[in-house]
C-alpha positions as CSV (number, residue, x, y, z in Angstrom):
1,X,0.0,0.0,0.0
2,X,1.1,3.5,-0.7
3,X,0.0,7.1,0.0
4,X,-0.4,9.5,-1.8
5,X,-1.4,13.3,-0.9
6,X,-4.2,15.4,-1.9
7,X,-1.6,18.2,-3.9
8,X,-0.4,15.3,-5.9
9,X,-3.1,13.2,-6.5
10,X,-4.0,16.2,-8.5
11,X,-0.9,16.2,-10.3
12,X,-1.5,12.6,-11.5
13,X,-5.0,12.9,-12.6
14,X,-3.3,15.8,-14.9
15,X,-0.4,13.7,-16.0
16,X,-2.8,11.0,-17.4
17,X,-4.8,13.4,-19.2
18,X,-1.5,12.9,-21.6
19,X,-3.0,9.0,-22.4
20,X,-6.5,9.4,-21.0
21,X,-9.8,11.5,-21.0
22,X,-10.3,11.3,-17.0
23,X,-13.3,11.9,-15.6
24,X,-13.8,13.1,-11.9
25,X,-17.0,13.4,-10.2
26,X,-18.0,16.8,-8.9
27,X,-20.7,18.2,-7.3
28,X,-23.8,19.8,-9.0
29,X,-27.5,20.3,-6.8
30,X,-26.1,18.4,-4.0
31,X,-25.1,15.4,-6.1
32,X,-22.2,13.7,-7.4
33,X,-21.5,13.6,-11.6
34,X,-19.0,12.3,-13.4
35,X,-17.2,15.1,-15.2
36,X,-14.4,15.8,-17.8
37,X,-10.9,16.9,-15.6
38,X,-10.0,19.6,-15.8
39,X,-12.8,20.6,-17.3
40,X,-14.6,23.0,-14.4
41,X,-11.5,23.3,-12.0
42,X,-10.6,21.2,-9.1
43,X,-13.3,21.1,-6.8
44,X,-13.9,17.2,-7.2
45,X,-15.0,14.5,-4.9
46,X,-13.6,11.4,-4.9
47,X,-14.3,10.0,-1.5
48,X,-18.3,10.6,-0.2
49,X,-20.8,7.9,-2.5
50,X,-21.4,6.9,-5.4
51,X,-21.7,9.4,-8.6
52,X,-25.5,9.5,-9.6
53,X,-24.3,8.1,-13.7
54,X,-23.4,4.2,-13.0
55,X,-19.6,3.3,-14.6
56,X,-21.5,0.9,-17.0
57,X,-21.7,4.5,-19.0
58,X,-18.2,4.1,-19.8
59,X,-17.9,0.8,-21.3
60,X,-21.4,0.2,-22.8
61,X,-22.4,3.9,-24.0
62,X,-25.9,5.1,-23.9
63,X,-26.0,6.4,-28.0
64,X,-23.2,4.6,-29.8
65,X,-22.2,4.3,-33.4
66,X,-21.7,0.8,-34.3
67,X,-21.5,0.7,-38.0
68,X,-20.8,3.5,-40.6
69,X,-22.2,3.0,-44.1
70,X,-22.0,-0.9,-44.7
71,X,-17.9,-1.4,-44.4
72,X,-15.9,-3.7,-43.0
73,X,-15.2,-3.3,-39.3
74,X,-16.4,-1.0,-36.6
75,X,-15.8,2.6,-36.7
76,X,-12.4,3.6,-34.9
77,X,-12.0,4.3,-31.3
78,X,-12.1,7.3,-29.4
79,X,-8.9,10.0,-29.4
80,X,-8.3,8.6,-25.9
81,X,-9.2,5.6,-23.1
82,X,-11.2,7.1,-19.8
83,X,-9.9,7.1,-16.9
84,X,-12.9,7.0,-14.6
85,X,-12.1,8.0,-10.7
86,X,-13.9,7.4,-7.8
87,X,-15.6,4.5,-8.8
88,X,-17.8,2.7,-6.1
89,X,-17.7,-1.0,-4.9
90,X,-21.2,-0.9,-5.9
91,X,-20.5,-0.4,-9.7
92,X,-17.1,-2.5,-9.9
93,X,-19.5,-5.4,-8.8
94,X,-22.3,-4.5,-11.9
95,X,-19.6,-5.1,-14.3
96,X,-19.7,-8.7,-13.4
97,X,-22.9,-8.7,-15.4
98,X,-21.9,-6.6,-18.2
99,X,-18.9,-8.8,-18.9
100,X,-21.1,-11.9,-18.7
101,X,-23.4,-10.1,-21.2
102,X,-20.1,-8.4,-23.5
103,X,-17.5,-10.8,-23.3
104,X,-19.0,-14.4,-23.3
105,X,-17.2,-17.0,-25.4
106,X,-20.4,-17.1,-28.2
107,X,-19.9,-13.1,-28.9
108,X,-17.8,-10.4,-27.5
109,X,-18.8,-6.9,-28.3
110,X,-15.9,-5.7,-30.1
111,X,-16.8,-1.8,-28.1
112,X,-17.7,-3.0,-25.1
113,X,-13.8,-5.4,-24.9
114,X,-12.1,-2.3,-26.3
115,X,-13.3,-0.2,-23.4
116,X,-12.8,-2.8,-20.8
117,X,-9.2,-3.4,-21.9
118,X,-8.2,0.3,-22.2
119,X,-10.4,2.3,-19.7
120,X,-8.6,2.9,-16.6
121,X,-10.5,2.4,-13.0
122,X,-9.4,4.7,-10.1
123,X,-12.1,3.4,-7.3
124,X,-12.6,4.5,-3.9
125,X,-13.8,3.7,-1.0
126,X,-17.3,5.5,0.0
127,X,-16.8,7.3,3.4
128,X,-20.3,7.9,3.9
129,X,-23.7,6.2,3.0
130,X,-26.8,7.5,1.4
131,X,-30.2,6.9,3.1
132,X,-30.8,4.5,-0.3
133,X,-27.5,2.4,-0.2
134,X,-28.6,-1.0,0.9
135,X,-25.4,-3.2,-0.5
136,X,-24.5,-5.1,2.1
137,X,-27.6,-6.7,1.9
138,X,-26.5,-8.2,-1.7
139,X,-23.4,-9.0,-0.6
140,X,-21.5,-6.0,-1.6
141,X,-19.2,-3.8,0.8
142,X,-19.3,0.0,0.7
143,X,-15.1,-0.1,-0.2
144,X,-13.9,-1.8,-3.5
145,X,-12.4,-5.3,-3.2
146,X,-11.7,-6.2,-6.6
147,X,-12.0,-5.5,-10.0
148,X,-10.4,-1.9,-10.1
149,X,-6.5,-0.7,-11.1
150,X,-5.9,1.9,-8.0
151,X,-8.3,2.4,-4.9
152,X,-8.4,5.3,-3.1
153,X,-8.8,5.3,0.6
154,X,-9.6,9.0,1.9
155,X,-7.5,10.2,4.7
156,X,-7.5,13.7,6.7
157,X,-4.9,14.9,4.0
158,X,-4.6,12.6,1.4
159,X,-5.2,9.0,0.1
160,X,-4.2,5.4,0.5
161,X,-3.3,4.1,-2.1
162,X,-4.0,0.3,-3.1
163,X,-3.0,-1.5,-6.9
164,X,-5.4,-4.3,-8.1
165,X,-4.1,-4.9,-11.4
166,X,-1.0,-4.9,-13.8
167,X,-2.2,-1.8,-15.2
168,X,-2.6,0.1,-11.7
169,X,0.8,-1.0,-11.0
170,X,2.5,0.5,-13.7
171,X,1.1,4.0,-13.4
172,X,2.2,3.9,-9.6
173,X,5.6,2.7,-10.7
174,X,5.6,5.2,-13.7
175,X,4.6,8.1,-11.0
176,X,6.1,7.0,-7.8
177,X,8.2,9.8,-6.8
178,X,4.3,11.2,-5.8
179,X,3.9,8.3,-3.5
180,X,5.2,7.4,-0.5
181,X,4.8,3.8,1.8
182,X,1.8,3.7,3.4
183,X,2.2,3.5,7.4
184,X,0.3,1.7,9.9
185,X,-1.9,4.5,11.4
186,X,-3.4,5.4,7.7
187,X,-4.0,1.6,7.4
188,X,-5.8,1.5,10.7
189,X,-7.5,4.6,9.9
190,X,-8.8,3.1,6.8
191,X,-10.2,0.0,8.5
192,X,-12.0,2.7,11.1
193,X,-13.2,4.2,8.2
194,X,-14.7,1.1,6.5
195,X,-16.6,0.3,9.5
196,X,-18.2,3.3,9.8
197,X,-19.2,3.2,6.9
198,X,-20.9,-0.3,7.0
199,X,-22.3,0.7,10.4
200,X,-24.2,3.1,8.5
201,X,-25.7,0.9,5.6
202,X,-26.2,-1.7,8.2
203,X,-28.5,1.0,10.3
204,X,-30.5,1.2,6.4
205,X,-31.3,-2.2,6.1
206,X,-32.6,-2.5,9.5
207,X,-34.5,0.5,9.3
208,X,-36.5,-0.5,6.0
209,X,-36.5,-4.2,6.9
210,X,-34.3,-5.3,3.6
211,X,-33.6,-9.1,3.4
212,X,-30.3,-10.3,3.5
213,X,-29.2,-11.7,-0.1
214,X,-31.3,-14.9,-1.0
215,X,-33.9,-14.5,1.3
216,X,-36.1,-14.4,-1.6
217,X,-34.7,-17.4,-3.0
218,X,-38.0,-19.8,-4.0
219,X,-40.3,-17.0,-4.5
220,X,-41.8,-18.7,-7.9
221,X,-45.2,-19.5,-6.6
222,X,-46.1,-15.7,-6.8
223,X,-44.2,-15.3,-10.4
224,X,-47.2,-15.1,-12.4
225,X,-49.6,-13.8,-9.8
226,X,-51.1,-10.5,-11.2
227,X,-52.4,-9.1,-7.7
228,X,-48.7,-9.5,-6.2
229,X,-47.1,-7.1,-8.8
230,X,-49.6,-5.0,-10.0
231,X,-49.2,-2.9,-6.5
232,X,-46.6,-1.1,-8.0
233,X,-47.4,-1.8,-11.8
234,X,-50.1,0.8,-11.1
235,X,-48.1,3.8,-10.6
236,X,-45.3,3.1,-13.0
237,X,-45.3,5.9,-15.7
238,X,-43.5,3.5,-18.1
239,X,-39.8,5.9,-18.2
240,X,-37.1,3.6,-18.0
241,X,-35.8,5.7,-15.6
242,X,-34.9,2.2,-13.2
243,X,-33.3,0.9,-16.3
244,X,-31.4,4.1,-17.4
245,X,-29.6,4.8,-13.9
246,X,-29.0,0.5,-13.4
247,X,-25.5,-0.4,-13.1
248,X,-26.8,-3.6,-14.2
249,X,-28.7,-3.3,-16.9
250,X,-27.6,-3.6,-20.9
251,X,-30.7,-4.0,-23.0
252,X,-30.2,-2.0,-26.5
253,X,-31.6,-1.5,-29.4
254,X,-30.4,-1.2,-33.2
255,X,-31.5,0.9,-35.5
256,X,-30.2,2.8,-38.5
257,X,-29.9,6.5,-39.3
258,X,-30.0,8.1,-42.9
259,X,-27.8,11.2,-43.3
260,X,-28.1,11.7,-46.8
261,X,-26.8,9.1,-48.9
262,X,-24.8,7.7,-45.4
263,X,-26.4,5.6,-43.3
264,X,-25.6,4.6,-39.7
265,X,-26.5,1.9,-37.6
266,X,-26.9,3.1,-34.3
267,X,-27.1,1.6,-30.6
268,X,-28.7,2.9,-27.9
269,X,-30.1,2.0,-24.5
270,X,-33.7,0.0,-24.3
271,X,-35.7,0.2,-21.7
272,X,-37.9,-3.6,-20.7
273,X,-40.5,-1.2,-18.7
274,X,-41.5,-0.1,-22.0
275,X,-44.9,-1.5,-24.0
276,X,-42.4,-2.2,-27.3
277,X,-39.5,-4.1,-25.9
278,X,-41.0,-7.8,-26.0
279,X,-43.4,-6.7,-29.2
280,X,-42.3,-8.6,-32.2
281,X,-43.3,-8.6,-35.8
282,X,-47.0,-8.5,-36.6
283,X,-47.7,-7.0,-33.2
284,X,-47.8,-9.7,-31.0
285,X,-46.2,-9.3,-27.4
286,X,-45.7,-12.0,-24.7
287,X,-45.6,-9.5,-21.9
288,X,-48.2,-6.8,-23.0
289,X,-49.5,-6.3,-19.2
290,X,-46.8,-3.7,-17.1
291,X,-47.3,-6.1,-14.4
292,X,-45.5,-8.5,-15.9
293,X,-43.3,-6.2,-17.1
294,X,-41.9,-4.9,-14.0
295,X,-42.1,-8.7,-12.6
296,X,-40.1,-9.6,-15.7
297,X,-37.5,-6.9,-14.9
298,X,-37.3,-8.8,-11.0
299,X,-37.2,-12.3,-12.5
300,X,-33.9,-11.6,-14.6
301,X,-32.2,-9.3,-11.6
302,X,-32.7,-12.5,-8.6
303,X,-33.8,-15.4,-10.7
304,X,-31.7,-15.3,-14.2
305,X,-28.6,-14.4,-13.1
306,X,-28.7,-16.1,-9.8
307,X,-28.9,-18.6,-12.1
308,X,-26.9,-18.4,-14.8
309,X,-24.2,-16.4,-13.3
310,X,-24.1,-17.1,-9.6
311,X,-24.9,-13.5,-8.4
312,X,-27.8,-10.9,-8.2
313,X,-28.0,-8.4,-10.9
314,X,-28.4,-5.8,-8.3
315,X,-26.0,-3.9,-6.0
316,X,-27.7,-2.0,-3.8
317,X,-26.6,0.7,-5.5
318,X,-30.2,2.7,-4.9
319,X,-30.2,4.3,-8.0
320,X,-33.7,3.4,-9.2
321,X,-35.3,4.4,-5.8
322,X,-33.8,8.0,-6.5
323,X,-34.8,8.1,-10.3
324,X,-37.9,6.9,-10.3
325,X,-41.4,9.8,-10.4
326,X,-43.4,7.0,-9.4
327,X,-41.5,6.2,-6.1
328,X,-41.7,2.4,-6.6
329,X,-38.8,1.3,-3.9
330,X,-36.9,-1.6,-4.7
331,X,-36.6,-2.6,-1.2
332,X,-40.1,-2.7,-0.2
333,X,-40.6,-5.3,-3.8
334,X,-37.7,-7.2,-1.8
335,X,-39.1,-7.2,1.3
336,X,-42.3,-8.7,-0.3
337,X,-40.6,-11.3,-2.1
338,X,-39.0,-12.7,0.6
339,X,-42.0,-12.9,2.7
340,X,-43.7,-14.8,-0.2
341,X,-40.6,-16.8,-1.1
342,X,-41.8,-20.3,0.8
C-alpha cells in the first residue's frame, strides 16, 4: 500500500490526461456527476458515494455508433481511453454482469472489450452512506475489493493508495516519486473508516426491513400472480428511468440513421419497462401487461442471473429508488418477495 497526498493526486490525474480522458466526479445540486478533468476546476470528490451516472456509462455507452455506411469493421475508437475516478464498490460489482453479457465465449462486443481493456479504473472507497445504499444486503461492501486498477482510501490529507491490477501498478511505478509507503496509522485509519461506513448501511437495512441476499430465493409461486405485482405496476409511468440509472442493466436496441446518402446503424439503451420491448413482428407481445413487465424486470435481476451467473444483478446501489417519479422502492418489492418466497 502506498500514500499518496491530496496536492499530488491532482498532479497525477493531470499527468494521465497525456494517455487518457479522465473523468472526476464533482458536485452539482447536492449530487455527485462524473465530469471531464480539468474541465470545471478542481473542486472534485472522490471520496463521499457513489456518482449519480453508473460506470456501465463508460464501457457500454448510452447512444453509440456501431457501423458507418456498410464497411468492414467497426468505426475507430475514441482519441483517448477514460480514466474513470472514484468508482464505487457498488458499480465495480455490476460489471460482473456486463462482462457476462459483452465478453461471453459465443460473442464479444468488439466496443464493449475495447473499453474494458483500455479504460482505466481509479475506485474508492465510499466514506459515507446514502439513506438509499442498501449493499451489504446483496453482498456488496461499501469499499472496492476487486476488480479496479488503484483504490483510493480518503485520509484527513490525502489518500491510501491500493494496486489491483497490472495496469494500476504501472502507473504507480511510472509516477512513484508522488507516492510514499503507506504507514500503519493510515491503514488502521482506513479499516475505522470502513466500518463506519458499514455501520451506516447496516442501520438502512434494519431501518426499511431489507432481506439479507437470498432470502427471496423460492419465491416462484407468486411469479405469475397478477395481484402481487400490479401494486406497484399501477403507478409506473413507463420511463425507463430504473433501467437508465441501473449499473446492471444492458438491454439496447439497433436501429439505423440516414444522413443523406450515409447511413448509420446506431445503438442505444432500451428500456424492458417499456410497452415495445418484447413486441415482435406482426404485433404480437408476450408481456403486454406492465405487471408483468416490471415482474419480468425482477425475474432476470434475482432469478436469471442467480442462475446463470451465480450473483444478483443488483447492488444495492439505490439508483432506481432515487430516479424513479413514481417512487416504486426496490426494497419494499424485496421485502415482499421474501415474505412470499416459501
Amino acid at each position: 500500500m502506498f500514500f499518496i497526498a491530496e496536492e499530488k493526486l491532482h498532479i497525477l490525474l493531470t499527468r494521465l490526461t497525456d494517455d487518457y480522458q479522465v473523468c472526476v466526479p464533482r458536485k452539482k445540486n447536492g449530487k455527485l456527476h462524473q465530469t471531464r478533468f480539468p474541465d470545471g476546476g478542481g473542486d472534485y470528490t472522490l471520496d463521499e458515494v457513489r456518482s449519480c451516472e453508473p460506470a456501465k456509462i463508460f464501457f457500454f455507452r448510452a447512444r453509440e455508433k456501431v457501423a458507418d455506411g456498410f464497411g468492414a469493421g467497426p468505426p475507430p475508437p475514441p482519441p483517448k481511453p477514460a480514466c474513470i475516478t472514484g468508482v464505487k464498490a457498488c458499480d465495480l460489482k455490476s460489471l460482473e454482469v456486463q462482462d457476462y453479457v459483452f465478453l461471453t465465449d459465443e460473442y464479444t462486443d468488439p466496443f464493449y472489450k475495447r473499453a474494458r481493456d483500455s479504460n482505466l479504473i481509479i475506485s474508492a472507497d465510499c466514506t459515507q452512506a446514502l439513506d438509499t445504499c442498501f449493499c451489504m444486503a446483496l453482498g456488496v461492501n461499501p469499499f472496492p475489493e476487486k476488480d479496479f486498477d488503484i483504490n483510493l482510501s480518503k485520509m484527513e490529507d490525502g489518500y491510501v493508495v491500493e494496486t489491483g491490477s497490472a495496469k494500476g501498478e504501472r502507473v504507480v511505478k511510472d509516477n512513484e516519486h508522488l507516492f510514499s509507503p503507506a504507514d500503519p496509522s493510515q491503514v488502521k485509519t482506513r479499516e475505522e473508516t470502513r466500518k463506519r461506513v458499514q455501520s451506516q448501511v447496516r442501520i438502512n437495512i434494519n431501518e426499511y426491513r431489507i432481506p439479507q441476499e437470498g432470502d427471496w430465493k423460492g419465491w416462484k409461486p407468486i411469479k405469475f400472480a397478477y395481484a402481487f405485482w400490479n401494486q406497484d405496476a399501477k403507478n409506473c409511468v413507463e420511463c425507463g428511468a430504473c433501467n437508465t440509472v441501473c449499473p446492471t442493466c444492458h438491454c439496447f436496441l439497433l436501429f439505423d440513421q440516414g444522413a443523406g446518402k450515409k447511413t448509420s446503424r446506431m445503438r442505444v439503451w432500451d428500456s424492458c419497462l417499456i410497452k415495445d420491448f418484447a413486441r415482435v413482428a406482426g404485433g404480437a407481445n408476450p408481456r403486454p401487461e406492465l405487471w408483468m413487465r416490471l415482474r419480468n424486470r425482477f425475474e432476470k435481476k434475482f432469478d436469471f442471473f442467480p442462475k446463470v451467473l451465480g450473483i444478483n444483478a443488483c447492488t444495492g446501489c439505490g439508483r432506481c429508488i432515487a430516479a424513479c417519479p413514481a417512487k416504486i422502492d426496490i426494497r419494499s418489492v424485496l421485502g415482499r418477495l421474501a415474505a412470499n418466497a416459501h
